[in-house]
NUFIPA-356169 format. One record per residue: residue number from 1; x negated, y, z negated of N, C-alpha, C, O in turn. Coordinates in steps of 0.05 Angstrom, whole numbers, plus 5000, padded with zeros to 4 digits. Layout:
REM residues N
(NUM, (X, Y, Z), (X, Y, Z), (X, Y, Z), (X, Y, Z))
...
***
This chain:
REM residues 221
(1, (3396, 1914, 5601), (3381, 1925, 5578), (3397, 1926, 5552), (3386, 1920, 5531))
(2, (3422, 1932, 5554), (3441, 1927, 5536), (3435, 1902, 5523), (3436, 1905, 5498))
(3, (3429, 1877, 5530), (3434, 1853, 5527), (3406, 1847, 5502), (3405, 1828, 5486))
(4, (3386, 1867, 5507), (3367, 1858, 5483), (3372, 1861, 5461), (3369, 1842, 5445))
(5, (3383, 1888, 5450), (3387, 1890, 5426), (3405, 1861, 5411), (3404, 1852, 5388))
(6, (3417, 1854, 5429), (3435, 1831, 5418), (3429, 1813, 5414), (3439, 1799, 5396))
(7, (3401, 1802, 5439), (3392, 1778, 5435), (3367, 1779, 5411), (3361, 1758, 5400))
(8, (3357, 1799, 5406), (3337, 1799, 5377), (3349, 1801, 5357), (3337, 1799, 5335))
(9, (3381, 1808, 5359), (3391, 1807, 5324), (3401, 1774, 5326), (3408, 1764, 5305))
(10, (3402, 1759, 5345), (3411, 1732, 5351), (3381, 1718, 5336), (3376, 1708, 5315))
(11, (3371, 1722, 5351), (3338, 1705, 5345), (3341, 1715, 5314), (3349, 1699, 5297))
(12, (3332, 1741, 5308), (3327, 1743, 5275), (3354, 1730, 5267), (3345, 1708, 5265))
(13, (3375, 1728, 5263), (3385, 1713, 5247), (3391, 1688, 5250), (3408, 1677, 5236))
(14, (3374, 1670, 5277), (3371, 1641, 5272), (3347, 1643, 5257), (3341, 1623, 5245))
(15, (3329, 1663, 5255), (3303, 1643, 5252), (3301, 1660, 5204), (3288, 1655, 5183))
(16, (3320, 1678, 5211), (3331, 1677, 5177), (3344, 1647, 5159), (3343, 1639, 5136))
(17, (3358, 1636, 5187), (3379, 1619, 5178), (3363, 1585, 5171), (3365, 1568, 5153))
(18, (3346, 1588, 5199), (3323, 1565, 5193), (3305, 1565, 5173), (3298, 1544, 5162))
(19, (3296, 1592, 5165), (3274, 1594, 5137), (3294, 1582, 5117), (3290, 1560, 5107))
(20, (3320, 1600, 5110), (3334, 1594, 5092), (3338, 1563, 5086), (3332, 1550, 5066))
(21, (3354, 1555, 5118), (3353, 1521, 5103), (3323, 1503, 5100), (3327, 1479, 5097))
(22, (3298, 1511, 5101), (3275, 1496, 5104), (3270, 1505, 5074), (3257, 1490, 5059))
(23, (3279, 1526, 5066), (3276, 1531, 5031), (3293, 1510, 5022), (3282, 1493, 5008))
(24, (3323, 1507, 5026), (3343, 1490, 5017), (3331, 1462, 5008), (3333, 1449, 4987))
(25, (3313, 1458, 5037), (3309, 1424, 5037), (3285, 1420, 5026), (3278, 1397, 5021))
(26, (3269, 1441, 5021), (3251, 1432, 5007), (3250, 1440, 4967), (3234, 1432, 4950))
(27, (3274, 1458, 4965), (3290, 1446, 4934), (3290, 1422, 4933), (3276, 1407, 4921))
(28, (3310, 1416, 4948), (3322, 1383, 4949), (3305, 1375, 4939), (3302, 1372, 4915))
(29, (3288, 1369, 4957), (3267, 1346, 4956), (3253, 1351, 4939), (3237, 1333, 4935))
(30, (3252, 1377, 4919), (3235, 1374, 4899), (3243, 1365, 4877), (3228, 1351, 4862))
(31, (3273, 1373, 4869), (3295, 1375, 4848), (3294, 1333, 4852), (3299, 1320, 4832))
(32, (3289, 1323, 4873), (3295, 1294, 4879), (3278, 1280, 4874), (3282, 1255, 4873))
(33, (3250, 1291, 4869), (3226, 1265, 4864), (3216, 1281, 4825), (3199, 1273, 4809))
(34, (3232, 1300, 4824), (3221, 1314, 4794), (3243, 1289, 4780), (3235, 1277, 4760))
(35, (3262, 1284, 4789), (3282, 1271, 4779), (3280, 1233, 4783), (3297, 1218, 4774))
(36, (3258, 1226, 4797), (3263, 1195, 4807), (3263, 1179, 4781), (3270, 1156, 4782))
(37, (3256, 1190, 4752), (3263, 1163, 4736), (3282, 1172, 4714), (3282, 1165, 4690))
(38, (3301, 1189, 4730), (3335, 1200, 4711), (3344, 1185, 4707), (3351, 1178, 4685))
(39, (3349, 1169, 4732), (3376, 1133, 4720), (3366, 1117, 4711), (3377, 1095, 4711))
(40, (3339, 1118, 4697), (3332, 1096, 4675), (3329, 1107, 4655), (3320, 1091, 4638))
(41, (3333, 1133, 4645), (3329, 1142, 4614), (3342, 1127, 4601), (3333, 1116, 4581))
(42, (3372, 1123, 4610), (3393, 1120, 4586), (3376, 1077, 4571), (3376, 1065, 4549))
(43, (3365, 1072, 4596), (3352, 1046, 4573), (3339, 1049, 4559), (3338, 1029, 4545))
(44, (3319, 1069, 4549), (3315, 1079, 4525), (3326, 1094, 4502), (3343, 1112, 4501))
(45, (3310, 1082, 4481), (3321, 1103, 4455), (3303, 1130, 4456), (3312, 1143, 4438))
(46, (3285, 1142, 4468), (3273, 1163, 4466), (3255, 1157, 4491), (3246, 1135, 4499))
(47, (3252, 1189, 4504), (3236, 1191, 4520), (3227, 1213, 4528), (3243, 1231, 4529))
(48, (3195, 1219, 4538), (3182, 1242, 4539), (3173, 1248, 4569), (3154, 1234, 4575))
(49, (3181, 1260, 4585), (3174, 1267, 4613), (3157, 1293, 4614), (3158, 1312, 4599))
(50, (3139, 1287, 4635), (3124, 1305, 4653), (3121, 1301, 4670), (3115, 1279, 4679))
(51, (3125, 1329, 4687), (3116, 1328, 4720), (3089, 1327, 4729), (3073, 1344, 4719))
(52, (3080, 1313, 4746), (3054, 1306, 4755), (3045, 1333, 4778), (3062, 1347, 4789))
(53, (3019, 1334, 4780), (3017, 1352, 4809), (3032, 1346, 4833), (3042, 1361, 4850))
(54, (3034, 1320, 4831), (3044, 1295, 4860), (3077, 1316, 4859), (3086, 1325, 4880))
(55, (3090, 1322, 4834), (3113, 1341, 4837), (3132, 1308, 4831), (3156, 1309, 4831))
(56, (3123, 1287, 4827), (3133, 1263, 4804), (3127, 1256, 4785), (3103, 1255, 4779))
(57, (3151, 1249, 4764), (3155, 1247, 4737), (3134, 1226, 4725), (3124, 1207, 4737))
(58, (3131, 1234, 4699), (3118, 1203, 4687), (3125, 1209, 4659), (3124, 1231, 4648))
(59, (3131, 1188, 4650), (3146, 1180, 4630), (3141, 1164, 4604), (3142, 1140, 4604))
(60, (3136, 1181, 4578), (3132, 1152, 4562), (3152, 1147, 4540), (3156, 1162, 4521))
(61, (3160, 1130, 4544), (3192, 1109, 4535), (3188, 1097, 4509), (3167, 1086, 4503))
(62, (3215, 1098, 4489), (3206, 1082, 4472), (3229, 1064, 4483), (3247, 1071, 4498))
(63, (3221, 1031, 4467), (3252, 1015, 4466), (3253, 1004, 4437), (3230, 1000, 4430))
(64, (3266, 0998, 4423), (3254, 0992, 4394), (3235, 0997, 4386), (3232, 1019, 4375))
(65, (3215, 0978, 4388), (3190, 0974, 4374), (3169, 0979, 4394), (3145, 0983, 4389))
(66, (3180, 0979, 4413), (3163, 0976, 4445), (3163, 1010, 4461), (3182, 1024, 4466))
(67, (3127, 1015, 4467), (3129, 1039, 4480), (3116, 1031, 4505), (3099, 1013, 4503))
(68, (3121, 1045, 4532), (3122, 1038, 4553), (3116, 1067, 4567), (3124, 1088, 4558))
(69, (3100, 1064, 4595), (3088, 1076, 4602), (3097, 1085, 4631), (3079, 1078, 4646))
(70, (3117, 1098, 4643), (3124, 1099, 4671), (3106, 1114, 4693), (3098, 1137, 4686))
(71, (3101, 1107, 4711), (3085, 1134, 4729), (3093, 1123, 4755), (3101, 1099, 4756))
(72, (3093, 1134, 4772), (3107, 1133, 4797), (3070, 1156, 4817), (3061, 1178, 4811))
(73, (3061, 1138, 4836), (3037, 1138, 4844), (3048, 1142, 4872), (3064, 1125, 4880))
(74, (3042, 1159, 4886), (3039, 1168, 4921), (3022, 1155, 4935), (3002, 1170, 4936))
(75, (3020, 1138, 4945), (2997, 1134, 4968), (2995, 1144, 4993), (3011, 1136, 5010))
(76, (2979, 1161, 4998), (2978, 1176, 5027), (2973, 1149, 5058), (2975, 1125, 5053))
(77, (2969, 1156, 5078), (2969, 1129, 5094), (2935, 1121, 5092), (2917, 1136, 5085))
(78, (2934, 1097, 5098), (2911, 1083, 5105), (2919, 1067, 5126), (2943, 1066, 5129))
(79, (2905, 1051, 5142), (2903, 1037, 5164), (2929, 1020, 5164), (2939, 1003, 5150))
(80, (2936, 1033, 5190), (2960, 1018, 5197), (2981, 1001, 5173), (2991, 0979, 5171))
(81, (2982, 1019, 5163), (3006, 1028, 5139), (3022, 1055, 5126), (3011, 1076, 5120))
(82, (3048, 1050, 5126), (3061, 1064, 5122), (3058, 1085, 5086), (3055, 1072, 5066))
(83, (3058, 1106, 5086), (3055, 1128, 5063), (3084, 1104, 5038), (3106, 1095, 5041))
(84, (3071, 1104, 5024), (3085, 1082, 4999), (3091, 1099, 4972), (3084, 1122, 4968))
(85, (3101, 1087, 4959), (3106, 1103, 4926), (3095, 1075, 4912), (3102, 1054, 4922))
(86, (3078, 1076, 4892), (3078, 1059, 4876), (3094, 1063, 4840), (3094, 1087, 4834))
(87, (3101, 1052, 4824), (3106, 1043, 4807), (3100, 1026, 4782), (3111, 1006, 4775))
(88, (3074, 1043, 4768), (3065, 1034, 4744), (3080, 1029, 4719), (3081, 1049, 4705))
(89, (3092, 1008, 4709), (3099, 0998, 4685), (3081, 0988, 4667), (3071, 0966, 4675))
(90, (3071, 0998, 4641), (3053, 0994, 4625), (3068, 0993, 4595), (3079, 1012, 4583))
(91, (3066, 0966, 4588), (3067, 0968, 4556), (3043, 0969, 4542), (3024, 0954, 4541))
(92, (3048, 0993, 4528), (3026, 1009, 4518), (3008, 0995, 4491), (2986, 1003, 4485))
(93, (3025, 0971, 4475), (3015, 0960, 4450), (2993, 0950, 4458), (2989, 0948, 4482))
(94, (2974, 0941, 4438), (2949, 0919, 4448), (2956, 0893, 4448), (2973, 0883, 4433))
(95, (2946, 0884, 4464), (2953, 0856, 4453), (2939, 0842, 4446), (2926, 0855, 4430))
(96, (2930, 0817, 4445), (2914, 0793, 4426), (2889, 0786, 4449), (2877, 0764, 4451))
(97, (2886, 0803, 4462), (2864, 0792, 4486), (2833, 0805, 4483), (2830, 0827, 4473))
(98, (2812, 0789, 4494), (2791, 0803, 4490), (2772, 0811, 4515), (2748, 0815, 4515))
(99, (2791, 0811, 4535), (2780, 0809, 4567), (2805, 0816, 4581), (2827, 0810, 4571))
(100, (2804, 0829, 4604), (2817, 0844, 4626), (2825, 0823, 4644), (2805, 0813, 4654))
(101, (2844, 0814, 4650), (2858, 0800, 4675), (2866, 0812, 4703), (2884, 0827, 4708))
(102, (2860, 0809, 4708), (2878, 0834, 4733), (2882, 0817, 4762), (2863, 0809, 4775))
(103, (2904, 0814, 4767), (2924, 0800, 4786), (2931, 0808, 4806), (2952, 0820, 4806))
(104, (2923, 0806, 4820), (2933, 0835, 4855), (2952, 0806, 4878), (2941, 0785, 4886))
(105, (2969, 0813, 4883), (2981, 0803, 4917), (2967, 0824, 4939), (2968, 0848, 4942))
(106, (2957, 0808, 4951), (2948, 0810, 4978), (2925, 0841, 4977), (2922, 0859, 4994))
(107, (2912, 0837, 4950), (2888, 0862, 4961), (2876, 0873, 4982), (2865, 0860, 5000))
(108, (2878, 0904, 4980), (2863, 0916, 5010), (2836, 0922, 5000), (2817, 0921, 5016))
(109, (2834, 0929, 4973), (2815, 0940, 4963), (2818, 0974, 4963), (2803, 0990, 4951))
(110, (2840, 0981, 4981), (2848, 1014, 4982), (2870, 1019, 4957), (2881, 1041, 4957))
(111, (2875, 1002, 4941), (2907, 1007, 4924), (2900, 1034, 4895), (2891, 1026, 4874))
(112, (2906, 1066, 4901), (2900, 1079, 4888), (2907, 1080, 4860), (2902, 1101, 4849))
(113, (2918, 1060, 4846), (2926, 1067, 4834), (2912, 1031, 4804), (2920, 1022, 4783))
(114, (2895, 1027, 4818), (2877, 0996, 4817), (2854, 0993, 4812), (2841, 0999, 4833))
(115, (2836, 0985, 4789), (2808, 0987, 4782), (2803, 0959, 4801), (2781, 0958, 4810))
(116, (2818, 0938, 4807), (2813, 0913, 4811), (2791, 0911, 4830), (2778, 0890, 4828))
(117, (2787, 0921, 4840), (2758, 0919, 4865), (2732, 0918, 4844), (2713, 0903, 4847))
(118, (2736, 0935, 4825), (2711, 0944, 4805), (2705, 0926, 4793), (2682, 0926, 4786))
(119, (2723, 0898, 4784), (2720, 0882, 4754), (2706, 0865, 4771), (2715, 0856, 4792))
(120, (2677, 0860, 4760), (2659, 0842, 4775), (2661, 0815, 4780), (2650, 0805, 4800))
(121, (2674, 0802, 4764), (2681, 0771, 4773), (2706, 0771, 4783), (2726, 0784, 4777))
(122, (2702, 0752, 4800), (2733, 0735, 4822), (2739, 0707, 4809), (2719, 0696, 4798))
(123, (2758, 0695, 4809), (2768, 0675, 4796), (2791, 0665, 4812), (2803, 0681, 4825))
(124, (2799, 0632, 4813), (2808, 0615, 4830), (2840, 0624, 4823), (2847, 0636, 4802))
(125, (2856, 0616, 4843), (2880, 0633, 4844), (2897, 0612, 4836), (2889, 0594, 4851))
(126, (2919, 0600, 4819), (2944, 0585, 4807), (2951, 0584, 4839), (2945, 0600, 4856))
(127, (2969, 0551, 4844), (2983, 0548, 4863), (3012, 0569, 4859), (3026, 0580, 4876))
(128, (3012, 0571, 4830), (3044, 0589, 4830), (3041, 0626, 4849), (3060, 0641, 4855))
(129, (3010, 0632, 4852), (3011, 0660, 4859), (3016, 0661, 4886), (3008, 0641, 4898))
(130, (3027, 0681, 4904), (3029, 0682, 4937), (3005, 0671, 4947), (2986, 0666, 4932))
(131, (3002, 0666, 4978), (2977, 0667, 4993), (2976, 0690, 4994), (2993, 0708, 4996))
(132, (2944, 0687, 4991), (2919, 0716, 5001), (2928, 0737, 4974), (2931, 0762, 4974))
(133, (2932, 0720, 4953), (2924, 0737, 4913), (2898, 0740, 4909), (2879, 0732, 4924))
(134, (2898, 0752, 4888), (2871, 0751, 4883), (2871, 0753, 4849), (2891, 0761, 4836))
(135, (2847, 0745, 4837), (2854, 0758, 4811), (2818, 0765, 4801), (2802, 0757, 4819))
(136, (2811, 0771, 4790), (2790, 0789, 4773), (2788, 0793, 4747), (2809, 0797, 4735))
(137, (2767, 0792, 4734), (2760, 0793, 4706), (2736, 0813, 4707), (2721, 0815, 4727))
(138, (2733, 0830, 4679), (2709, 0827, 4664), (2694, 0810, 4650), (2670, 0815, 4647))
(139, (2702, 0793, 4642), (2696, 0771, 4626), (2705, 0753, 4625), (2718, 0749, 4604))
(140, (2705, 0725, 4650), (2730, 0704, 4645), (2721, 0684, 4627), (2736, 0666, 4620))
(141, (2701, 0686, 4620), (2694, 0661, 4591), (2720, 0678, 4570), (2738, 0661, 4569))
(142, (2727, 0696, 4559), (2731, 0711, 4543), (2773, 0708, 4541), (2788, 0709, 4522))
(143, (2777, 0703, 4572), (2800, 0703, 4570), (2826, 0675, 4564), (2814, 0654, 4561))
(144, (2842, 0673, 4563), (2862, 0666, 4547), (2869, 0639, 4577), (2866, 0644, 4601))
(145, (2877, 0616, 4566), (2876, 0601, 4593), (2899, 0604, 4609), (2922, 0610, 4602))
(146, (2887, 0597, 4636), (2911, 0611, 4655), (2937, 0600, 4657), (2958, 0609, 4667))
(147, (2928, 0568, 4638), (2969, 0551, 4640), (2977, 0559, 4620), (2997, 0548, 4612))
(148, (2964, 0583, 4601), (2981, 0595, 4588), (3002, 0622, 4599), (3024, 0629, 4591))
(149, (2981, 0632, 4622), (2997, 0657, 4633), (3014, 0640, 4651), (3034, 0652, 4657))
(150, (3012, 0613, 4661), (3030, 0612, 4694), (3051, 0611, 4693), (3059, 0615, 4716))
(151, (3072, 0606, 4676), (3095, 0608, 4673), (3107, 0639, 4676), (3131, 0640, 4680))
(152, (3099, 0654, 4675), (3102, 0685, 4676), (3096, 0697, 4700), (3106, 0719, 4704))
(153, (3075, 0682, 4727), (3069, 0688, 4746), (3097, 0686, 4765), (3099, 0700, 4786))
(154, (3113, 0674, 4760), (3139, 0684, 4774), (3143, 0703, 4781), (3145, 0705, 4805))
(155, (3144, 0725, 4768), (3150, 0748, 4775), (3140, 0755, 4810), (3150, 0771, 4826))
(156, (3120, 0737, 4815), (3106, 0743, 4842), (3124, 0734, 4858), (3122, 0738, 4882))
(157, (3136, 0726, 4853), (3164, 0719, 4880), (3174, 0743, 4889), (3175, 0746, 4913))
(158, (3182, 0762, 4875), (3180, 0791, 4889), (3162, 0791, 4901), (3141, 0783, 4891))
(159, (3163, 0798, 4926), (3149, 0802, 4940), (3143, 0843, 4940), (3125, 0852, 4956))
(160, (3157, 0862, 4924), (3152, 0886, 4923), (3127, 0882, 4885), (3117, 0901, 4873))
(161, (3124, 0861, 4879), (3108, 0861, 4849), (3084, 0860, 4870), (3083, 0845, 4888))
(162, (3071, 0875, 4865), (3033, 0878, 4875), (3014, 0875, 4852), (2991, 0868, 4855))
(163, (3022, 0878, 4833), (2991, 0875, 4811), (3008, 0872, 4782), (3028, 0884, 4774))
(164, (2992, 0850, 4772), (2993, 0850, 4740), (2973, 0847, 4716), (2961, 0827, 4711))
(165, (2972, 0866, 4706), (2945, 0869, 4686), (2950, 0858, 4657), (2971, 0863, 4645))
(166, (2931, 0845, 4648), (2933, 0834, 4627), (2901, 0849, 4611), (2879, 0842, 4618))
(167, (2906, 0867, 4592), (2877, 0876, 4577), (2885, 0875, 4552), (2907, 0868, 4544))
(168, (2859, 0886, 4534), (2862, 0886, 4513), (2877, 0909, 4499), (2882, 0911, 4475))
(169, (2885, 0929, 4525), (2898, 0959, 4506), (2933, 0961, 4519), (2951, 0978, 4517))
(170, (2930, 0937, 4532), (2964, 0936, 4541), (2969, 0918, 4572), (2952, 0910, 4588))
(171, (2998, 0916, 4571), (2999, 0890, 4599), (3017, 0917, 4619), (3037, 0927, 4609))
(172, (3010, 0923, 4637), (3020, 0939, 4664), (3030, 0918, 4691), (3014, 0901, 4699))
(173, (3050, 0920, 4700), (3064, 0910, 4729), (3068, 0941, 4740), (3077, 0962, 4731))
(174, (3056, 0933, 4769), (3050, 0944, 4793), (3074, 0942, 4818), (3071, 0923, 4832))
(175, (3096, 0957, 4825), (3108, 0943, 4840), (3111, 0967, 4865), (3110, 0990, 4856))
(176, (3114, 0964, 4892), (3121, 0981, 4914), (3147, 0985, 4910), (3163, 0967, 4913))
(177, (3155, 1018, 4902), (3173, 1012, 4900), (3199, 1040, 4923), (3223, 1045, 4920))
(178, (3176, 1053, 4946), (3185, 1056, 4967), (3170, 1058, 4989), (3146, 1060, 4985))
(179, (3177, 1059, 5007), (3165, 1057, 5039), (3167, 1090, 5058), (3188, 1098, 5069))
(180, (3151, 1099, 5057), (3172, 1114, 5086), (3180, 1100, 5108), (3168, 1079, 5114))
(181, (3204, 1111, 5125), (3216, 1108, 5131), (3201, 1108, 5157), (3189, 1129, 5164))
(182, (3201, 1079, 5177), (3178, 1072, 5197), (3186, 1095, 5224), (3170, 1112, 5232))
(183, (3210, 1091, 5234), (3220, 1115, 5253), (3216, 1143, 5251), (3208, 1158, 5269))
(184, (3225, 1150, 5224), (3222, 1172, 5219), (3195, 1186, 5223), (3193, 1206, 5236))
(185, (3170, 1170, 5207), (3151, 1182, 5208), (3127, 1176, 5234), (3107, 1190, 5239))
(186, (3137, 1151, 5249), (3120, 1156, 5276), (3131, 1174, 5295), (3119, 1179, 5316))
(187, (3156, 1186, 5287), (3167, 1205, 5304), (3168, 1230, 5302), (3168, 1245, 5322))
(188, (3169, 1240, 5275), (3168, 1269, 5258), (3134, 1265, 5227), (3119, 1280, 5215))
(189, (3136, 1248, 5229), (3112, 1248, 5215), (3123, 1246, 5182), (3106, 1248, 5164))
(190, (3144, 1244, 5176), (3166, 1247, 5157), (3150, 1217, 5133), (3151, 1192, 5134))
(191, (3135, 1240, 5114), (3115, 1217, 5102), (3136, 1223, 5070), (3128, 1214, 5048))
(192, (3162, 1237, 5072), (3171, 1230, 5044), (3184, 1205, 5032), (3201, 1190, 5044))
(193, (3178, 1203, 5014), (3186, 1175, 4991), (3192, 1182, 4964), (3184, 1204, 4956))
(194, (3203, 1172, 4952), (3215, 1177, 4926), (3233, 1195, 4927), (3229, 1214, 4913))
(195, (3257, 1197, 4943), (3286, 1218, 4941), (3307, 1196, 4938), (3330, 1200, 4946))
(196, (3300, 1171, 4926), (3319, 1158, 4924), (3310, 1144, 4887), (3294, 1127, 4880))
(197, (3329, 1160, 4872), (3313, 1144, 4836), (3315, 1120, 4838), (3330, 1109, 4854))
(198, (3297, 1107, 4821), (3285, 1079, 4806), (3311, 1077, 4792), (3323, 1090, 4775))
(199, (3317, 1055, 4804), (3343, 1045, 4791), (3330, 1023, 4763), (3309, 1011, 4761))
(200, (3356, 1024, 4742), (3356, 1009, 4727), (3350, 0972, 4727), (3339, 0956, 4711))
(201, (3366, 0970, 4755), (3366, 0938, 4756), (3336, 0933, 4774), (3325, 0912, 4780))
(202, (3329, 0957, 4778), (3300, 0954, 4790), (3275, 0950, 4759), (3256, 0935, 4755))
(203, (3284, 0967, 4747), (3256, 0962, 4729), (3266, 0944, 4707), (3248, 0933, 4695))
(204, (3291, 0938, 4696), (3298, 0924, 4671), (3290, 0900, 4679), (3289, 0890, 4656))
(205, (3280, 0875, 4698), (3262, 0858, 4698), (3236, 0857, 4698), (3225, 0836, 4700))
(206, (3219, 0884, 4695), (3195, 0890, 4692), (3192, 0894, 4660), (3171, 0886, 4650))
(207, (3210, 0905, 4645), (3210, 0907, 4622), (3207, 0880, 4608), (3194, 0871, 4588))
(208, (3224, 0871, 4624), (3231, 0845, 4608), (3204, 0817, 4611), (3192, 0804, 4594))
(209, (3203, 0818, 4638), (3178, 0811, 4641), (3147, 0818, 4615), (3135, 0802, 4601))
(210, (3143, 0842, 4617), (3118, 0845, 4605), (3125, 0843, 4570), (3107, 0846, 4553))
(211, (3154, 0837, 4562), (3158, 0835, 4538), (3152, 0804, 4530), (3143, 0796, 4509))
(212, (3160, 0791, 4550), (3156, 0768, 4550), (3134, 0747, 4547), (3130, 0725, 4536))
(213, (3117, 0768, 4569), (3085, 0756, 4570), (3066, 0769, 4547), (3043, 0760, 4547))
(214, (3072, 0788, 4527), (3067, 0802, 4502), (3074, 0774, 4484), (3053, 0766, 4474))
(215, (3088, 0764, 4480), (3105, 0750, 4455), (3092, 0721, 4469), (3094, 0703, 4451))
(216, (3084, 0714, 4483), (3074, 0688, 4495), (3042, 0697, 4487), (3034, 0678, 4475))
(217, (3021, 0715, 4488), (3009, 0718, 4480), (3006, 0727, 4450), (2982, 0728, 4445))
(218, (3014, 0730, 4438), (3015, 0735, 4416), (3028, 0711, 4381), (3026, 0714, 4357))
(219, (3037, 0694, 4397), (3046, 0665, 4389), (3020, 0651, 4400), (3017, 0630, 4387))
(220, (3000, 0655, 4420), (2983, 0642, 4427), (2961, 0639, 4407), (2948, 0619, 4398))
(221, (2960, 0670, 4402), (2942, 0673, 4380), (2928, 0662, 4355), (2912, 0676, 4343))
***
């Protein structure tokens, strides 16, 4: 009988010690996705953050002359796929276009963060894009010809680039830019993503990219 009093001050202070670190780790993890686009500020000259409900950052960047649009998108699971982070890069200027392009690798038609299902016309795909692309218009009489964009469709060799939009109120690249972790989460259900920041050498070719395909349209003009 002696032996209870001991074993319930045992239990209460494992199960003090377990709350305490399940508070710990879920700081972490908050302090870690409030923070996923810290190691790319310094490539800007100015920048304005807010936290999303998702409890991730979004960001709007200047670089010179150029303002840019960051958002970092959660996808919960869908069919036999793993919980993902997506990665919206949007340069925010207009550009010289009078119709919507929109470029997807390998559409499900589930991509939350994608009008592309909505834009009513389908259009024939460049040998330069992956198998099973797709691309979409509002208006393809309207748009700009496509051996003018194909030199820029490179970027699809990443195979993490999923979508590229070409409209009239700015050009956005779409890229996956984490996975959960496949063990983890058929085993613990462990659906977190984004505790690792958006590195610099990750997005400074997206920048550079949509600066590029801006100044190619815009000489087109």
């Amino acid at each position: 009988m002696t032996l209870l009093p001991f074993v319930a001050a045992t239990l209460g202070a494992t199960a003090l010690w377990l709350g305490w670190q399940t508070l710990q780790a879920a700081r972490s993890r908050s302090a870690a996705r409030a923070g996923y686009f810290d190691a790319v500020t310094p490539l800007f000259d100015r920048v304005r953050t807010r936290i999303e409900p998702t409890g991730l950052p979004r960001i709007a960047a200047d670089l010179g002359e150029d303002s840019f649009d960051l958002q970092a998108i959660p996808d919960s699971l869908t069919f036999r796929k793993l919980p993902a982070l997506w990665v919206m890069v949007t340069l925010t200027a207009p550009t010289p276009v009078k119709a919507t392009l929109d470029i997807m690798a390998r559409p499900t038609g589930n991509e939350p963060f994608s009008h592309f299902s909505r834009l009513p016309q389908s259009l024939a795909c460049p040998p330069e894009l992956p198998e099973g692309s797709g691309i979409r218009s509002d208006n393809a009489a309207a748009l700009p010809p496509l051996d003018l964009i194909a030199p820029h469709l490179a970027i699809f060799s990443d195979p993490k680039v999923k979508e590229l939009v070409i409209s009239p109120k700015g050009l956005r690249l779409v890229i996956l830019a984490d996975e959960a972790e496949r063990g983890r989460y058929l085993i613990f259900r462990d659906a977190e993503t984004g505790r690792t920041p958006l590195s610099i050498d990750r997005l400074l070719p997206l920048l550079d990219a949509l600066r590029a395909l801006r100044q190619t349209l815009t000489e087109a003009r």
